[in-house]
MITORSE-592452 format. One record per residue (C-alpha): residue in one letter; z, y, x. Coordinates in steps of 0.5 Angstrom, whole numbers, plus 2048, in hexadecimal, padded with zeros to 3 digits. Each point is the difference from the previous one (the first is absolute). Layout:
// residues N
   type    c3    c2    c1
      a     Z     Y     X
...
//
This chain:
// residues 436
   type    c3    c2    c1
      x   B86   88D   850
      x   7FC   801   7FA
      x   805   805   7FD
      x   800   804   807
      x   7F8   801   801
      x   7FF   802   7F9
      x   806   805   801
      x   7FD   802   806
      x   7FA   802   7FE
      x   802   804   7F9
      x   804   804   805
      x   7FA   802   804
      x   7FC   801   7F9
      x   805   804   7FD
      x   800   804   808
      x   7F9   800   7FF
      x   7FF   804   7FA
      x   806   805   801
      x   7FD   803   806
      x   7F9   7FF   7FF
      x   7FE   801   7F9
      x   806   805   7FF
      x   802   803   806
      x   7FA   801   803
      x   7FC   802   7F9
      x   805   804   7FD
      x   806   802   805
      x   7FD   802   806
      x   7F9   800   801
      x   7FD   800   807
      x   7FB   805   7FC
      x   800   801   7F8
      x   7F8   7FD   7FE
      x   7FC   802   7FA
      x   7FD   7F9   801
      x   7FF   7FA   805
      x   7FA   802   802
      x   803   805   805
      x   802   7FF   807
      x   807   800   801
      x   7FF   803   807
      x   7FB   806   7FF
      x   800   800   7F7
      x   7F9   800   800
      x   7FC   7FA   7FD
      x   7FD   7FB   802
      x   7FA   7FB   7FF
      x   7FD   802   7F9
      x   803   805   7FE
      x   800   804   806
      x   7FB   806   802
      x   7FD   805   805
      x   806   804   800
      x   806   7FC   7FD
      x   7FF   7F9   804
      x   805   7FD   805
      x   7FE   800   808
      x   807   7FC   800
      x   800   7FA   805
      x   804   7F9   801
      x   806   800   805
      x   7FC   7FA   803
      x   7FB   805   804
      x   806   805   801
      x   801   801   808
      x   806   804   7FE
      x   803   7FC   7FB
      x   800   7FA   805
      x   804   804   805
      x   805   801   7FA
      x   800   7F9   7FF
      x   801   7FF   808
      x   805   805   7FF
      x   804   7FF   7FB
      x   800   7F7   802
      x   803   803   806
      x   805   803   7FD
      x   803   7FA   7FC
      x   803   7FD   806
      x   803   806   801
      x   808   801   7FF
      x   7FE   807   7FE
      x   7FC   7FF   7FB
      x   802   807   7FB
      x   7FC   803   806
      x   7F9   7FC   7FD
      x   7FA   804   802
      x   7FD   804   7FB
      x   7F9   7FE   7FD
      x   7FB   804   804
      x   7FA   7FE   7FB
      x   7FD   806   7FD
      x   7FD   7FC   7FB
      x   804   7FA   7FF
      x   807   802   803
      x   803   803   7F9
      x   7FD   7FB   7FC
      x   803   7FA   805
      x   808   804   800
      x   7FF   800   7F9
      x   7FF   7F7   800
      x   805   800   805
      x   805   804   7FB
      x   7FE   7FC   7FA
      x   801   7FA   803
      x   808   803   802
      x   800   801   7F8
      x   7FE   7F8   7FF
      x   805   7FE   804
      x   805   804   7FD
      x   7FE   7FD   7F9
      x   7FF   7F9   802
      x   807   800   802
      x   802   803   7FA
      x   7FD   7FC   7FB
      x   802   7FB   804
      x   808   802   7FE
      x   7FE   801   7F9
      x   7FF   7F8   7FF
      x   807   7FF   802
      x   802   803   7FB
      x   7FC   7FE   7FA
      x   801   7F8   803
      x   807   801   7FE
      x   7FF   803   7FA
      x   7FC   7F9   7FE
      x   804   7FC   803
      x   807   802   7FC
      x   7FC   7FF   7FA
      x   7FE   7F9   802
      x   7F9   802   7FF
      x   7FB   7F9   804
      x   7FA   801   806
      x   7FC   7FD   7FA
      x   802   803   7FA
      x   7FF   807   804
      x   7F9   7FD   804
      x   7FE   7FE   7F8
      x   802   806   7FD
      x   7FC   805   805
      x   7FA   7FD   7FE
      x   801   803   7F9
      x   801   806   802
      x   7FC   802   805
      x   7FA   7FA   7FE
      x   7FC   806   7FC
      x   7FE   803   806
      x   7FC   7FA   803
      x   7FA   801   7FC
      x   800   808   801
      x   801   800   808
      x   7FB   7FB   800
      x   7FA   804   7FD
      x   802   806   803
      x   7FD   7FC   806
      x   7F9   7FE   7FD
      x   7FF   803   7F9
      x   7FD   807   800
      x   802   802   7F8
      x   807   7FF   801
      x   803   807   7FF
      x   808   802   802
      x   802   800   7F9
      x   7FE   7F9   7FF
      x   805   7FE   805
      x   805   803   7FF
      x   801   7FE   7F9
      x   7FC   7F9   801
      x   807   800   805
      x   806   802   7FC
      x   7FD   7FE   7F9
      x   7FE   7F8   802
      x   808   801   804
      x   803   802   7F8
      x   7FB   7FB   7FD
      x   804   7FA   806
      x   806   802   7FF
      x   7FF   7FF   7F8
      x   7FD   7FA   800
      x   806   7FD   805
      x   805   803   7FB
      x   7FC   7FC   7FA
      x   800   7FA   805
      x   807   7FF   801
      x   802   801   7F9
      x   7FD   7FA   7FE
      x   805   7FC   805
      x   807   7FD   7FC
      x   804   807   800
      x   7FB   805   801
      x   801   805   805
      x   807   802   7FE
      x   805   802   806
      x   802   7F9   802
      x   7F9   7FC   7FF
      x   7FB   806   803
      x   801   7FE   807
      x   7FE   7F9   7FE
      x   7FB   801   7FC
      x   7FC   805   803
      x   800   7FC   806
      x   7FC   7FA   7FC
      x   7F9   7FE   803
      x   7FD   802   7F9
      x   804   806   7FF
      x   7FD   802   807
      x   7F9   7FF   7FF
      x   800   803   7FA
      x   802   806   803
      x   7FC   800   806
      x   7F9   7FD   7FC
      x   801   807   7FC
      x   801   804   805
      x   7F9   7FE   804
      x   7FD   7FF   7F9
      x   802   806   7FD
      x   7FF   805   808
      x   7F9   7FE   7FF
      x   7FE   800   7F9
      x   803   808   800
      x   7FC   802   806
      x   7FB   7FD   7FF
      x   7FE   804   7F9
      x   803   806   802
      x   7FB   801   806
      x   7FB   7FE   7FB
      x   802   805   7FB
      x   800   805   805
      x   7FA   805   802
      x   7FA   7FC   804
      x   7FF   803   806
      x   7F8   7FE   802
      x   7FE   7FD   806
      x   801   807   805
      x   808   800   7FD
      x   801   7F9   802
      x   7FC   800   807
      x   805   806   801
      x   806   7FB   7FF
      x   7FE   7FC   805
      x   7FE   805   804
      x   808   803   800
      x   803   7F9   803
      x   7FB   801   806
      x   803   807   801
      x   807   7FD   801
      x   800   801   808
      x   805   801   806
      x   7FD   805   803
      x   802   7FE   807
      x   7FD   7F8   7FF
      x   7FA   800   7FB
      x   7FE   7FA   7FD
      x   7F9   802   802
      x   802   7FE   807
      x   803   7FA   7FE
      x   7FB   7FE   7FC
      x   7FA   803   805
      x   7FD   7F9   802
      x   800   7FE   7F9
      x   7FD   805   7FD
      x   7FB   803   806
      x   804   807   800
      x   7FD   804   806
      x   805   805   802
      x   805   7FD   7FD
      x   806   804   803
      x   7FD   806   7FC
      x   805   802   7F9
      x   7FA   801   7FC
      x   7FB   7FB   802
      x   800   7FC   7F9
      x   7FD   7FA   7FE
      x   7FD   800   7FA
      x   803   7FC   7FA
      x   7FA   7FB   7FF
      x   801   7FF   808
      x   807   7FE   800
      x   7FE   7FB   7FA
      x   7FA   7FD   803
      x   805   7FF   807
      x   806   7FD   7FC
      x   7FC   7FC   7FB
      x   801   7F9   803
      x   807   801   800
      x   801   803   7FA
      x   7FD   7FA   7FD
      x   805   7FC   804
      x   806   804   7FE
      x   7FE   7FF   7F8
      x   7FD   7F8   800
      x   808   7FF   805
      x   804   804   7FB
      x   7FD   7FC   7F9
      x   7FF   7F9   804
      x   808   801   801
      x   802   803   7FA
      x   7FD   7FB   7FD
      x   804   7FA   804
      x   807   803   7FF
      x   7FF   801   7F9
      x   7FB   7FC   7FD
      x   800   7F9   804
      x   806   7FF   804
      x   805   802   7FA
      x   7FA   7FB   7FC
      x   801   7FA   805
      x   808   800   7FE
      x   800   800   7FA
      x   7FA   7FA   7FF
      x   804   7FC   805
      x   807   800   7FD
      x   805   7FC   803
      x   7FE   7FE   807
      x   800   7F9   803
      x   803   800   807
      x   7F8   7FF   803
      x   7FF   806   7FC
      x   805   804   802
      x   7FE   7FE   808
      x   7F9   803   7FE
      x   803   807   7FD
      x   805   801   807
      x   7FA   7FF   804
      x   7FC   805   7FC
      x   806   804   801
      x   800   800   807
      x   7F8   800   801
      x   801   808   7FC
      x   806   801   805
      x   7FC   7FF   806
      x   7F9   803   7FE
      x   805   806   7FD
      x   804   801   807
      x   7F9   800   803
      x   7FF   806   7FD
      x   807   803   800
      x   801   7FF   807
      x   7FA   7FE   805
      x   7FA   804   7FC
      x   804   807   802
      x   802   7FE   807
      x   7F8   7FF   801
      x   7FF   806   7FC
      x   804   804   804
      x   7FD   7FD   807
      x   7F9   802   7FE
      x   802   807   7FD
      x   803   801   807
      x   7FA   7FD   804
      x   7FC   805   7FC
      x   804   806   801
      x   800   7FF   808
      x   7F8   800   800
      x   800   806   7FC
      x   806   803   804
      x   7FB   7FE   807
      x   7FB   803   7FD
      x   803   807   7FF
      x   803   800   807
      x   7FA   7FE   803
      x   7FC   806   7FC
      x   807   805   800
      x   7FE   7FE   809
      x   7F8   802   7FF
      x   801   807   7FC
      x   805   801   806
      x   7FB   800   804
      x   7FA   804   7FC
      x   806   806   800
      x   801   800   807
      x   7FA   7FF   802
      x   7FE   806   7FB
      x   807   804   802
      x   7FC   801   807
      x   7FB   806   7FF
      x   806   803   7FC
      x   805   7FF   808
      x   7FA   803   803
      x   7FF   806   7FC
      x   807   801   7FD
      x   805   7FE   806
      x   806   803   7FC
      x   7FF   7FE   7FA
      x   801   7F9   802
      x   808   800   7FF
      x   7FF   802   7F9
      x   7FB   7FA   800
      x   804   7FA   803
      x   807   802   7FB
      x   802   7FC   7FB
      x   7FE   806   7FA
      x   7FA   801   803
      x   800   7F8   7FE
      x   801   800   7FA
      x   7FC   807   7FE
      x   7F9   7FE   804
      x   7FA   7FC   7FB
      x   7FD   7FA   805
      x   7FB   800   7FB
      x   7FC   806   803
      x   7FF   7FE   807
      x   7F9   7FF   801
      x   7FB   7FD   804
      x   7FC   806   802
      x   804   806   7FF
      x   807   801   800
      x   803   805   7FC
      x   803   807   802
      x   808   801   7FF
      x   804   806   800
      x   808   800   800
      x   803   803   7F9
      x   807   800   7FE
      x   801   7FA   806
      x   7FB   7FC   7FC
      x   7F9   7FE   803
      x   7FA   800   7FB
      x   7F9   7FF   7FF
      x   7FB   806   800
      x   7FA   7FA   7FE
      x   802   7FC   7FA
      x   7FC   7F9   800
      x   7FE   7FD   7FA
      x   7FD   7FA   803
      x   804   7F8   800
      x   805   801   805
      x   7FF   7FC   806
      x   808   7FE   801
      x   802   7FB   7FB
      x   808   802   801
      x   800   807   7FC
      x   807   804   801
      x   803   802   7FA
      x   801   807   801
      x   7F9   803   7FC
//
């Protein structure tokens, strides 16, 4: 069981990393990006970084009416036996970008199945040479335990530089396999042909092996990060400010994160909280994760492994002690594994159906507002209101310019209805269509 889960989530792992960090970088690209700062949609940039002239207007696909009815479209044709004849994306602004997530995800089935047949082979290959779960499962941790300590400061150190990983990385994985190799010399036979299965697998062979490459992965990245340049406070609170900038443009985190960080106007790309913010917001719960991740680092490594080793050989008593201690760990951890995401889930779906009310209630009273402003226009322009009623017209009217006292003028250009008046005051429809 434990070897089917683990193999599981290695494929969507290596999945993951082919179609995100090497398809959409580096082969097929939505839009090739300068930098992360830039929205995917429009390319201007956002928040800090934006200007007067060159700042994205973009908005979330939430408060889209036309992605909505993409949306309807598209779950209406799922139950379709014709489902090649799936209804384009109508959206403007979204459509291109959500035909692009719909091919990527194509693409990730594709190289979730493949990676998943290349398993096969390469399980056949260990099994003819006789090679155990537990040898390889020990085994992997020399190579790749070099790489622990640089992922893990990627996350919350600020000098770390991308040489300092990668040499971090592979010499501390060199630096593993040298002490693995040295370890196992010592063993009756050394490593020759017909002892080094045997005496690589050895429990101190092992641990030499993968205490160097912990050890070693640390001590390189750390010195070769501190050797490398300083960057002062600017450089490093950009560094920061990058991670921020990672985003799906059709979902922001802003809105996610809305009521934690009190966002107004969230649904909007370019509003940004500050970095101070964010870290007052999640200050409690980035306490949490580090008094959590040390408490049980320090249990698993530190006391529980101590605890065996002072009691020895257990009595029968002892021994009824440890299997109810065991089945305390299972039962608080199946609590986590399997209840804890259900409630999760159930509360993110109450949630989403109060948000979900709230548009459509706000979607029935901007529907009002446009009617009841349409009705100067029917008086005066009785053959303008074919155009108007069309679904184009739709697509390519701004709500946000109607007002209360005056109603702009309209004229017909290229079968497309525009303002004369261009209104700059807070719009009075909160459900902006795409179109600009």
């Amino acid at each position: 069981m434990a070897v089917v889960s683990t193999g599981s989530a290695e494929v969507i792992a290596v999945t993951s990393i082919l179609v995100y960090d090497v398809y959409q970088v580096y082969l097929k690209p939505f839009r090739p990006m300068k930098d992360c700062n830039a929205c995917l949609l429009c390319g201007r940039h956002r928040g800090r970084m934006a200007t007067p002239l060159d700042k994205c207007i973009c908005q979330s696909m939430a408060m889209c009416t036309v992605c909505h009815g993409d949306t309807r479209r598209h779950k209406e044709v799922e139950h379709d036996i014709q489902h090649i004849l799936k209804a384009d994306y109508q959206c403007r602004q979204h459509g291109a970008f959500r035909k692009y997530q719909a091919h990527v995800l194509e693409i990730k089935s594709w190289c979730l199945l493949w990676s998943t047949l290349s398993i096969i082979p390469l399980t056949l290959i260990l099994n003819a040479i006789q090679i155990s779960l537990g040898w390889l499962y020990l085994f992997m941790g020399v190579l790749i335990g070099s790489a622990v300590v640089p992922i893990v400061l990627c996350m919350c150190w600020s000098p770390l530089t991308g040489n300092a990983m990668i040499i971090g990385s592979t010499g501390g994985s060199f630096i593993g396999i040298l002490a693995w190799l040295a370890a196992s010399s010592t063993h009756p036979g050394g490593i020759r042909a017909s002892t080094f299965m045997k005496n690589s697998g050895e429990v101190y062979s092992m641990l030499c092996g993968n205490l160097a490459a912990i050890l070693s992965g640390a001590f390189l990245t750390t010195i070769v990060s501190l050797c490398a340049a300083q960057k002062n406070q600017k450089e490093k609170s950009e560094v920061w400010e990058g991670t921020r900038d990672i985003d799906n443009p059709l979902t922001p985190w802003t809105e996610m994160y809305a009521r934690e960080l009190d966002i107004k106007a969230s649904n909007s790309l370019d509003n940004r909280p500050k970095l101070e913010k964010v870290s007052r917001a999640f200050r409690g719960a980035k306490i949490i994760a580090w008094v959590g991740a040390g408490t049980s680092t320090s249990v698993l490594v530190v006391v529980w492994p101590a605890c065996l080793c002072l009691i020895g050989v257990m009595s029968q008593r002892q021994f009824n002690s440890w299997i109810n201690l065991a089945l305390s760990w299972i039962i608080c951890a199946a609590f986590f594994i399997i209840i804890s995401p259900v409630v999760h889930e159930y509360f993110g779906i109450r949630k989403a159906k109060e948000l979900s009310t709230k548009v459509s209630m706000k979607k029935d009273i901007g529907l009002a507002l446009t009617q009841s402003a349409a009705q100067p226009i029917r008086k005066q322009h009785p053959k303008m209101m074919p155009v108007l009623s069309s679904p184009m017209s739709k697509a390519t009217i701004r709500e946000d310019v109607v007002s209360a006292t005056s109603v702009p003028e309209v004229t017909r250009e290229d079968s497309k209805i525009t303002t004369i008046n261009e209104f700059h005051q807070e719009p009075l429809i909160p459900e902006r269509l795409c179109d600009p």
